[in-house]
C-alpha positions in Angstrom: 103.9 96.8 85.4 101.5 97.2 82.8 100.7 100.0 80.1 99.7 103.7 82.1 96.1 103.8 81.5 96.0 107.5 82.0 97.8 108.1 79.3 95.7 105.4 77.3 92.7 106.7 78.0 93.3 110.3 78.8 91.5 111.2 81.6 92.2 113.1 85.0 89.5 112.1 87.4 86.6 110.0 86.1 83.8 110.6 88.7 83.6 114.5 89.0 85.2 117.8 89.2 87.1 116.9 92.8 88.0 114.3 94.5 86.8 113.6 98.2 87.1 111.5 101.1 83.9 109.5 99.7 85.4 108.7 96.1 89.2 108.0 97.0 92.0 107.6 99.8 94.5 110.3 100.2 96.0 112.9 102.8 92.9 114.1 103.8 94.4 118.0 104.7 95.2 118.1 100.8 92.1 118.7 99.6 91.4 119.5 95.7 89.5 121.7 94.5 86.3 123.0 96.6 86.1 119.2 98.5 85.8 119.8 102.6 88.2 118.0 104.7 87.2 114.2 104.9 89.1 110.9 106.6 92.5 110.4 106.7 93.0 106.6 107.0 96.9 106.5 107.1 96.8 103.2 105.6 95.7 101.5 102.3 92.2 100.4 102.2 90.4 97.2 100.5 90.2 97.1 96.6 86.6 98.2 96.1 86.3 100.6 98.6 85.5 103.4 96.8 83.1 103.2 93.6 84.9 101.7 90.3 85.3 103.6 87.0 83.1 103.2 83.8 86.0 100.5 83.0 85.2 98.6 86.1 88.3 99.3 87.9 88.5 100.4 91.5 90.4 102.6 93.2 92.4 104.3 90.6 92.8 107.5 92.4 94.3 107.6 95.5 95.1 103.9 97.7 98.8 103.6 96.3 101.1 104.9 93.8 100.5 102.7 90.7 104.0 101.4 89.2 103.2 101.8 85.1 105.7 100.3 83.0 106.6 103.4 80.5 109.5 105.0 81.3 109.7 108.7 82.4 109.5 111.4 80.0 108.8 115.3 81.1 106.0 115.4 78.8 103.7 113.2 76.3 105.0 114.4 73.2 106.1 111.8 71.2 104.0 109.3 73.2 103.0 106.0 71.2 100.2 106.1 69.4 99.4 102.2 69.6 99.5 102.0 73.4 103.0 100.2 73.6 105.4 100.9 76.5 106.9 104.2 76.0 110.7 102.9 76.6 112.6 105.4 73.9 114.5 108.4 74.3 114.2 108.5 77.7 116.1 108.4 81.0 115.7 104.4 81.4 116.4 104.4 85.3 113.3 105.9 86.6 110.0 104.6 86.2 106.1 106.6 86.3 104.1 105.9 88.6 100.3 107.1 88.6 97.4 108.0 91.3 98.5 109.0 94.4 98.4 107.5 97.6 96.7 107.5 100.9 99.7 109.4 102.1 99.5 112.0 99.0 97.2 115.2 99.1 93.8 115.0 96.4 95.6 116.6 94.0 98.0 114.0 93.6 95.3 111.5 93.3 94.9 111.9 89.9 95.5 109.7 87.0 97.1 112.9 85.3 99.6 113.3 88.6 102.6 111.6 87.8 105.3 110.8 89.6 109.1 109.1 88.9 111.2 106.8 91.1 113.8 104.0 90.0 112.0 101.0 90.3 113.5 99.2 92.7 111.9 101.9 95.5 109.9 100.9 98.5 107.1 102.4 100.3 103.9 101.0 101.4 102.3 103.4 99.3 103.4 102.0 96.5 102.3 98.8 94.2 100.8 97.7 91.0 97.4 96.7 89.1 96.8 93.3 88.4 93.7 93.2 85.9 92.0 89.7 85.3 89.1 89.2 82.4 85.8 88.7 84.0 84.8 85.9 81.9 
């Protein structure tokens, strides 16, 4: 689990206003926004699916929950500064995870939609980001 790059970076949904069938994989009869009803693909797709960010990473929205190593808090006050795992003054047994999932509605599918669950929870809408250096 690494660092939540939502809260790094601070962003909600980097392509547009909404999120649609074109841009991300979720539960397509929870739209967000003004989207239209798009494909529901009731499984996870292919890394590179959907068009990557401006950071070059794919699929950040939508696809599966994304396991982030902070621990949960009800809000990001007091949130490090230096982007270190946020392990203090919280309740140590549940972990954040980030995105949404092919089986969660658009509004979900946000990098600001959090969720928490103790980490040793399955699902196959659930996983992690490994991120190499393209050297």
């Amino acid at each position: 689990m690494g660092i939540c790059l939502s809260r790094k970076y601070n962003y909600t949904i980097f392509f547009d206003e909404t999120i649609t069938a074109n841009l991300a994989n979720y539960h397509r009869n929870y739209t967000y926004a003004e989207a239209l009803v798009g494909i529901w693909r009731r499984q996870t797709t292919t890394v590179g699916s959907f068009p990557s960010n401006a950071f070059g990473l794919y699929d950040l929205h939508g696809n599966l929950w994304e396991w982030c190593a902070d621990s949960w808090h009800d809000d990001y006050n007091l949130t490090p500064s230096d982007g270190r795992i946020w392990t203090s003054e919280s309740n140590n047994s549940y972990k954040v995870l980030i995105g949404g999932s092919g089986n969660a509605g658009a509004r979900r599918c946000r990098s600001a939609s959090r969720y928490a669950l103790i980490p040793d929870s399955q699902d196959n809408f659930l996983g992690f980001r490994v991120i190499f250096p393209n050297d």
